[in-house]
C-alpha positions as CSV (number, residue, x, y, z in Angstrom):
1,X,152.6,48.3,138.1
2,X,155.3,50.9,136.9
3,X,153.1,53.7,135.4
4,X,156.3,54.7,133.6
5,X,156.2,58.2,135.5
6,X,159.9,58.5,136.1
7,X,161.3,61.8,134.5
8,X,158.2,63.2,133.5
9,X,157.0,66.9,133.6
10,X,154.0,67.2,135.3
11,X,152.2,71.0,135.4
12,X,148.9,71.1,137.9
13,X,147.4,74.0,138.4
14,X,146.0,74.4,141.6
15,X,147.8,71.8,144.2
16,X,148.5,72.8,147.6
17,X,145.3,71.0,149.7
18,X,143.3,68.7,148.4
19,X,142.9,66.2,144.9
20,X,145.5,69.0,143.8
21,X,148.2,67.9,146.5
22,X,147.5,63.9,146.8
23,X,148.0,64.1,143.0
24,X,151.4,65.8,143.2
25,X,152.3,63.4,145.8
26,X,151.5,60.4,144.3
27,X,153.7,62.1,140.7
28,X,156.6,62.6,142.7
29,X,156.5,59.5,144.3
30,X,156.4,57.9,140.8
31,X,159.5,59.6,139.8
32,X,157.8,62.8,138.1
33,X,159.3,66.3,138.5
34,X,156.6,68.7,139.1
35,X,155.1,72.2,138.9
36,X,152.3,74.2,140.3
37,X,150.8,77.0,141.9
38,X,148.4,78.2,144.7
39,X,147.2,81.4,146.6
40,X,148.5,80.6,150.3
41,X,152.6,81.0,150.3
42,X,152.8,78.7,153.7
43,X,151.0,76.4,151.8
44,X,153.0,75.9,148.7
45,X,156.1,75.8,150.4
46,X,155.2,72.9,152.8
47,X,154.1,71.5,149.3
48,X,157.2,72.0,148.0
49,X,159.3,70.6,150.7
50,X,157.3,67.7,150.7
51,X,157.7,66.9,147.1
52,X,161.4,67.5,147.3
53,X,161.5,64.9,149.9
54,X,160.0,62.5,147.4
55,X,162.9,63.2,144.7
56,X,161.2,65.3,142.8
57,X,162.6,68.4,140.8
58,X,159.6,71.0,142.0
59,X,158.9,74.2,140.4
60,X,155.9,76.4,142.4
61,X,154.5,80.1,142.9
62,X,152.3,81.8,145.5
63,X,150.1,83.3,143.1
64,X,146.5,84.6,142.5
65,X,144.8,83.3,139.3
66,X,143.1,86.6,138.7
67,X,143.6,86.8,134.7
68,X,144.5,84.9,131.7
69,X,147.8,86.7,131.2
70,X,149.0,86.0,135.2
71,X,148.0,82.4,134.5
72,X,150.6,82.3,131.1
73,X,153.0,83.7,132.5
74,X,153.2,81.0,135.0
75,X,152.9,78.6,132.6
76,X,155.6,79.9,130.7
77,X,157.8,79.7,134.0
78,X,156.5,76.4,134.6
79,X,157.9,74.9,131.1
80,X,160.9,76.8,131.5
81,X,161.8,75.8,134.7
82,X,161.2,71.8,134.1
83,X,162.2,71.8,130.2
84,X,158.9,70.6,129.4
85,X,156.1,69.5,129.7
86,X,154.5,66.1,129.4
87,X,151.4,66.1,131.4
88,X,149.0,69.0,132.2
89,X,146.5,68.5,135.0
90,X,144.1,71.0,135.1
91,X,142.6,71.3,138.8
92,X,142.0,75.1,139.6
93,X,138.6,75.9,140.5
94,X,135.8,78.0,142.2
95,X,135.0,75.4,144.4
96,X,138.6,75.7,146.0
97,X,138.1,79.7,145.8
98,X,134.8,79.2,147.6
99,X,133.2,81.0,144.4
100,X,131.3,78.1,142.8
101,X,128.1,81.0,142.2
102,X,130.3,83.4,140.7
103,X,129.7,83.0,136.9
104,X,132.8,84.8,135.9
105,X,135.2,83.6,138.5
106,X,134.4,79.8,137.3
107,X,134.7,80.8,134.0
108,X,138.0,82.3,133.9
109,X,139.5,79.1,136.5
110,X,136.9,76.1,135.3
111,X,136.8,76.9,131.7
112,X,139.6,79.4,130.4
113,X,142.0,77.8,132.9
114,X,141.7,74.6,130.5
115,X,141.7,76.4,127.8
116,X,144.6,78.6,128.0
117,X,146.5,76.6,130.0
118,X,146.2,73.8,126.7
119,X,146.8,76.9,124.9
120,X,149.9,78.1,126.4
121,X,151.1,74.3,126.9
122,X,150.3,72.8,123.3
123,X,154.2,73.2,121.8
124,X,155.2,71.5,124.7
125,X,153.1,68.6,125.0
126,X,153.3,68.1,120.9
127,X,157.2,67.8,121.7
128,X,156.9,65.5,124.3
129,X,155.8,62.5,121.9
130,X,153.5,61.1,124.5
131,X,151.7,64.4,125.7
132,X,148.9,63.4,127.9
133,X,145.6,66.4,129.5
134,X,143.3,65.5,132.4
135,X,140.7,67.6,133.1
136,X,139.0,67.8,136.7
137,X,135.2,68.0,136.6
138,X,132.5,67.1,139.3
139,X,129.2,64.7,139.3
140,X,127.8,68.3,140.2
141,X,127.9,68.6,136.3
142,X,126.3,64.6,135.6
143,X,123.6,65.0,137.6
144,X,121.4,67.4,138.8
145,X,123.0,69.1,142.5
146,X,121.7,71.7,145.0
147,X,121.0,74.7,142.9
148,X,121.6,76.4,139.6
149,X,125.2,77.7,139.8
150,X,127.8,78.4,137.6
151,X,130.3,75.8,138.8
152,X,127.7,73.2,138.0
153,X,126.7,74.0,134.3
154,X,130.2,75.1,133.4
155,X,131.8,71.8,134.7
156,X,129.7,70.3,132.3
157,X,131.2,72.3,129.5
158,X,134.4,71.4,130.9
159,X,133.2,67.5,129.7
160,X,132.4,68.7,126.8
161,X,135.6,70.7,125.5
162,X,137.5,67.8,127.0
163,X,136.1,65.2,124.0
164,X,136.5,67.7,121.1
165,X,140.1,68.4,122.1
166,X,140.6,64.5,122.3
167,X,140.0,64.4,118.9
168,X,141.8,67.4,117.3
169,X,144.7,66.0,119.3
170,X,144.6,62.6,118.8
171,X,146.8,63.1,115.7
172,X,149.6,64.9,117.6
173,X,150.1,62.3,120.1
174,X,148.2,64.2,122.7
175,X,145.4,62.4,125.0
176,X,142.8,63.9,126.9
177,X,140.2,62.8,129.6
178,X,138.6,63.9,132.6
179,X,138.2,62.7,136.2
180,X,134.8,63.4,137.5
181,X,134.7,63.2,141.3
182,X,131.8,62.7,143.8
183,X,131.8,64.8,147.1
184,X,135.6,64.5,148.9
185,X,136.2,65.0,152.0
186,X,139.2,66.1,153.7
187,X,140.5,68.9,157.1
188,X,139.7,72.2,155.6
189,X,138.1,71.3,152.3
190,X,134.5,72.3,151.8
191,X,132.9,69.5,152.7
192,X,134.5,69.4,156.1
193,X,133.0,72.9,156.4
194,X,129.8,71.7,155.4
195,X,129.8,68.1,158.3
196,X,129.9,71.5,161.1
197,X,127.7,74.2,159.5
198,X,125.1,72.1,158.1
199,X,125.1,68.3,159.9
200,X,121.7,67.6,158.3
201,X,122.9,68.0,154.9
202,X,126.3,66.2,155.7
203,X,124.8,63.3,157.1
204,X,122.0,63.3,154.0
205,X,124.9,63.2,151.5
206,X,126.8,60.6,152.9
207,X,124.0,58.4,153.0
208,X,123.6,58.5,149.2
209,X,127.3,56.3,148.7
210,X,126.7,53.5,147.6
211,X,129.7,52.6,149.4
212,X,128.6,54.7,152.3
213,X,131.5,57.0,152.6
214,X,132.8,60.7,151.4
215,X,135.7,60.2,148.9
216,X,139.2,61.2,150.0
217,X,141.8,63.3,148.1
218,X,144.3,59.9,147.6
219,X,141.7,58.0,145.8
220,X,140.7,60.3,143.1
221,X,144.5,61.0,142.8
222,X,145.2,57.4,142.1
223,X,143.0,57.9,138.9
224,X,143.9,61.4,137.6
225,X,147.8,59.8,138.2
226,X,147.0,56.6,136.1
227,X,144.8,58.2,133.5
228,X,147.8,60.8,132.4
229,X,150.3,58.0,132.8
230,X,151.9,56.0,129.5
231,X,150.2,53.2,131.3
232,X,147.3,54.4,129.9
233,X,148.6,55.1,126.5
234,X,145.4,53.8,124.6
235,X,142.5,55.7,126.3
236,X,141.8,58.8,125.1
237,X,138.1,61.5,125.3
238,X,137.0,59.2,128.3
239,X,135.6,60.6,131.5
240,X,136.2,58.4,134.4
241,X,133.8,59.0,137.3
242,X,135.4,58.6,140.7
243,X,132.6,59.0,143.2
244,X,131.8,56.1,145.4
245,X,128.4,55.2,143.7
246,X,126.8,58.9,144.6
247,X,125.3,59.2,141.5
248,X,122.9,57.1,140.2
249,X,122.6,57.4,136.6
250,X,123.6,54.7,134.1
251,X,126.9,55.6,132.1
252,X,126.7,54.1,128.4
């Protein structure tokens, strides 16, 4: 299927390891020019590289999202840089940060991360015609999950803001939708922390798949990819769950 990717602006934030990278990858590869940013330099330039290799025009920064007006002014650089924008993925979080308890580091990445980055983004995506948000959430936010935390209860907000935007920006040719992933797995993620530090728990989770695996990075990508493509031009305030049957509740 031609997901109708080619020439597109793409801005993730977030995107050197992870969902964050397999989704860049799998842009570029579908003919999409791409920015984004992340904390580790080494990192984002192996990114870069890589994406260049695919084609793609690639804008990206070394940088610490540690306020709203260092997050803008990448943004800013961003549009510049590609002449647009057409699709905003908004992937920064505490869980990448290791912060996930930390109820005002979640909110400025989880929740004013979406927010200002639709903010900041908005005249961009209005002049691209076609303008298209996903928002990354977690099945930590659908069902209940370890303990109390920030990340948790804010993710759910993240669902939440998600719809209401869909609607106010329905009329300006803007969609919006969210990709809710179950536990991932991948070489230096958390959960690959978690399979030496605490086999008990590792081995617990994994057996609640249905399918009886952790999730990796390329499959949650493949969603997040086809929900902001025109492919899906008619699906709009939807949030797809990508999580191997780990949760158990019935979606209506």
């Amino acid at each position: 299927m031609d997901l109708g990717l080619k020439g597109r602006k793409v801005i993730l934030s977030g995107g050197s390891r992870g969902i964050g990278r397999a989704t860049l990858e799998l842009f570029a590869a579908e003919g999409a020019d791409c920015a984004f940013f992340s904390r580790n330099p080494a990192q984002v330039a192996e990114a870069r590289e890589s994406l260049e290799k695919k084609g793609a025009r690639v804008f990206a920064e070394a940088l610490d999202f540690d306020s709203e007006s260092t997050y803008r002014g990448f943004l800013e650089r961003a549009v510049e840089a590609l002449g647009g924008c057409d699709i905003f993925v908004h992937n920064v979080s505490s869980s990448g940060a290791g912060a996930t308890g930390d109820w005002d580091k979640t909110f400025l990445l989880d929740i004013k991360g979406a927010v200002v980055g639709c903010e900041a983004l908005q005249p961009a995506l209005e002049a691209s015609g076609a303008g298209s948000v996903v928002f990354l959430s977690s099945t930590a936010a659908i069902e209940t999950f370890l303990v109390p935390q920030a990340f948790n209860a804010l993710k759910a907000a993240l669902i939440t803001y998600a719809k209401q935007l869909s609607q106010a920006w329905g009329p300006k040719n803007i969609r919006v939708n969210v990709v809710t992933p179950g536990p991932i797995r991948y070489p230096g993620g958390n959960w690959s922390a978690i399979e030496t530090a605490m086999p008990d728990f590792y081995k617990a989770t994994q057996a609640g798949f249905a399918l009886g695996r952790f999730g990796t990075p390329e499959e949650v990508a493949r969603a997040i990819v086809f929900l902001a493509s025109p492919a899906s031009a008619y699906t709009t305030g939807t949030n797809l769950v990508v999580d191997g049957g780990y949760t158990k509740r019935v979606q209506f």
